[in-house]
C-alpha positions as CSV (number, residue, x, y, z in Angstrom):
1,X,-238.7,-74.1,76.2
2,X,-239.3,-77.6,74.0
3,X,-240.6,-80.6,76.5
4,X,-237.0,-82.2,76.1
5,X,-236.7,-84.4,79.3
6,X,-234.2,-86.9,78.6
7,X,-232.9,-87.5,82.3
8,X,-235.0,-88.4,85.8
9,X,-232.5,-88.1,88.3
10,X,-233.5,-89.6,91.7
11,X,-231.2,-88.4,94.4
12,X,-230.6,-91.1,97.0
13,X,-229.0,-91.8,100.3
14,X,-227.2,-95.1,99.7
15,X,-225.8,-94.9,95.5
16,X,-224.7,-99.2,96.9
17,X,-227.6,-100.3,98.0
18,X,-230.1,-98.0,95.4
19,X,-227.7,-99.6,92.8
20,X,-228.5,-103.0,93.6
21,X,-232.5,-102.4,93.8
22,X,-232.5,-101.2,90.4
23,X,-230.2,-103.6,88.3
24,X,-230.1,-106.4,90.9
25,X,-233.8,-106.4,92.1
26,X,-235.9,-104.4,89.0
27,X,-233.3,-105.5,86.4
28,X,-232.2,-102.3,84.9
29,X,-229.2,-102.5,83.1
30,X,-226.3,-100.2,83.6
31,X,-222.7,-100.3,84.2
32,X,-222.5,-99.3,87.4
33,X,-221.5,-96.9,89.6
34,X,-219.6,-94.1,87.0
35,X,-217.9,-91.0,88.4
36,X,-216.0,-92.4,92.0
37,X,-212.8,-90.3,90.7
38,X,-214.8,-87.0,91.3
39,X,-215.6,-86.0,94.3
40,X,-219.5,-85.8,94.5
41,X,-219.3,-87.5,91.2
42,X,-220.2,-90.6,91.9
43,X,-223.2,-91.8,89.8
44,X,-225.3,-94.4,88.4
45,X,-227.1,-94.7,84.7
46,X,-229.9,-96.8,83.3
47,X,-231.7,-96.2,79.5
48,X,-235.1,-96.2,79.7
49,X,-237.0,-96.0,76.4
50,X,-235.7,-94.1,73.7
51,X,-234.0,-91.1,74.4
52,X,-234.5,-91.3,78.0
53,X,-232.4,-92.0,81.2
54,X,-232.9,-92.6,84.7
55,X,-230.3,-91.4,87.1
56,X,-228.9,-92.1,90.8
57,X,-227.8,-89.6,92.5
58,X,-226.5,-88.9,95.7
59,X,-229.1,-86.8,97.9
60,X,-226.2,-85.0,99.1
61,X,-224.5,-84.1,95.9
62,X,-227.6,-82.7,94.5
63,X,-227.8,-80.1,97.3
64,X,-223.8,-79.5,96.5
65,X,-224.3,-79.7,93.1
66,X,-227.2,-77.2,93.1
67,X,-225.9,-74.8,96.3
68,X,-229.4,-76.0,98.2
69,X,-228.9,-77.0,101.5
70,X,-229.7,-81.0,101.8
71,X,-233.6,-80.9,102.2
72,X,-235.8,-83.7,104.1
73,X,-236.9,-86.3,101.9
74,X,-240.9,-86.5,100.7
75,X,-242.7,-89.1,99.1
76,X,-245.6,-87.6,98.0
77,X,-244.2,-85.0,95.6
78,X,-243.9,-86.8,92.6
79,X,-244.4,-90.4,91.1
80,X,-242.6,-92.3,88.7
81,X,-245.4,-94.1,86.4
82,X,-244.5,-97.6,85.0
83,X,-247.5,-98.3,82.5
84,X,-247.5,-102.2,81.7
85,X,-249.9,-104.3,79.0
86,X,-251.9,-105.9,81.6
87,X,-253.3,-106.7,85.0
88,X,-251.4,-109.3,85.4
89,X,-247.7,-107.7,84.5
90,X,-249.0,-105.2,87.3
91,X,-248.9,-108.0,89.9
92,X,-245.8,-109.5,88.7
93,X,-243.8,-105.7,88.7
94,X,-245.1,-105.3,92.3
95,X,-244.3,-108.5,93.0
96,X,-240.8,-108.1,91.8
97,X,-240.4,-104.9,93.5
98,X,-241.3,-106.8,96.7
99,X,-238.4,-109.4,96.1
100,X,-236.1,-106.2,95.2
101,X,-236.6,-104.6,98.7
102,X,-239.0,-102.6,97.8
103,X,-242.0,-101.5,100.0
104,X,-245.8,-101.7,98.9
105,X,-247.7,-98.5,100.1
106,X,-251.1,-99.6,97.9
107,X,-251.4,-102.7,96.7
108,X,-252.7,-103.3,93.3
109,X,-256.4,-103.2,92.6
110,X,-258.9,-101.3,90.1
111,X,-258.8,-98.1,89.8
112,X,-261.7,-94.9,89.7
113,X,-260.3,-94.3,85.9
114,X,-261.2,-97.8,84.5
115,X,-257.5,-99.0,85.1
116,X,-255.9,-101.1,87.7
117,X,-253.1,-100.0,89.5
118,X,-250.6,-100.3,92.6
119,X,-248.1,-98.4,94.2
120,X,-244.4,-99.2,96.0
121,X,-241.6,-97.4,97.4
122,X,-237.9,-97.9,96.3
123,X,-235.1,-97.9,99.4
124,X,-235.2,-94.2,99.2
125,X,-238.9,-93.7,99.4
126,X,-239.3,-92.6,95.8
127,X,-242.8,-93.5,94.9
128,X,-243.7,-95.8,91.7
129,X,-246.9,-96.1,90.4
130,X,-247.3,-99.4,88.2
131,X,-250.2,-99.4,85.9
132,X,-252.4,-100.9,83.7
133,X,-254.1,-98.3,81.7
134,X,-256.3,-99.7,78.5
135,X,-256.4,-96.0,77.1
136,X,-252.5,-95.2,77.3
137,X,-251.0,-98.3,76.6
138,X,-247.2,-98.8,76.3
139,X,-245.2,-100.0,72.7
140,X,-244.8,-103.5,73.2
141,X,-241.1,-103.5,72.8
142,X,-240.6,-106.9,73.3
């Protein structure tokens, strides 16, 4: 198998109200909510970098989807990693994230690995870790 990932798909309780914490809040752009004529269709797209997406999905039309029965949401087993340019773009995602409705489980600070770093929740408990790492930085793509 090639490492082709081109789609993170967050399953979440509330498509609405996840909807409006990424575009509204985080300012992803999408068009919305796609897929309401299907039933457990309903879903929402945002382009990340090149070649990737990030996906909304309902938590309960993954487990129809997949034929799992709907499992009991967890925090802690994975992170979505948003490496920034700076200390200062840190605070001001976390900040943001704040203001979106999000929740701050560890507030930014330095980190063991020479970085500085912070973590928040979105509505659905989905953990983001927003960082500043001198050694991976991002492609300034603005």
């Amino acid at each position: 198998m090639k490492p082709r990932i081109s789609l993170i798909t967050l399953g979440v309780d509330n498509l609405e109200r996840s909807l409006r914490f990424y575009r509204d809040g985080l300012g992803f752009e999408t068009p919305g909510i796609v897929g309401q004529e299907f039933e457990h269709g309903a879903v929402v797209f945002f382009n990340l970098q090149s070649g990737l997406k990030l996906a909304l999905f309902p938590r309960k039309a993954i487990a129809h989807d997949s034929g799992l029965p709907l499992q009991p949401a967890s925090a802690t087993e994975f992170t979505l990693g948003h490496n920034v340019l700076s200390e200062a773009e840190v605070d001001a995602v976390m900040e943001q994230a704040i203001q979106a409705g999000g929740a701050i489980v560890k507030r930014a600070g330095k980190t063991f690995w020479g970085g500085y770093a912070g973590y928040f929740q979105d509505p659905d408990g989905h953990l983001w870790e927003v960082a500043y790492n001198p050694q991976i930085l991002p492609e300034d793509d603005a």
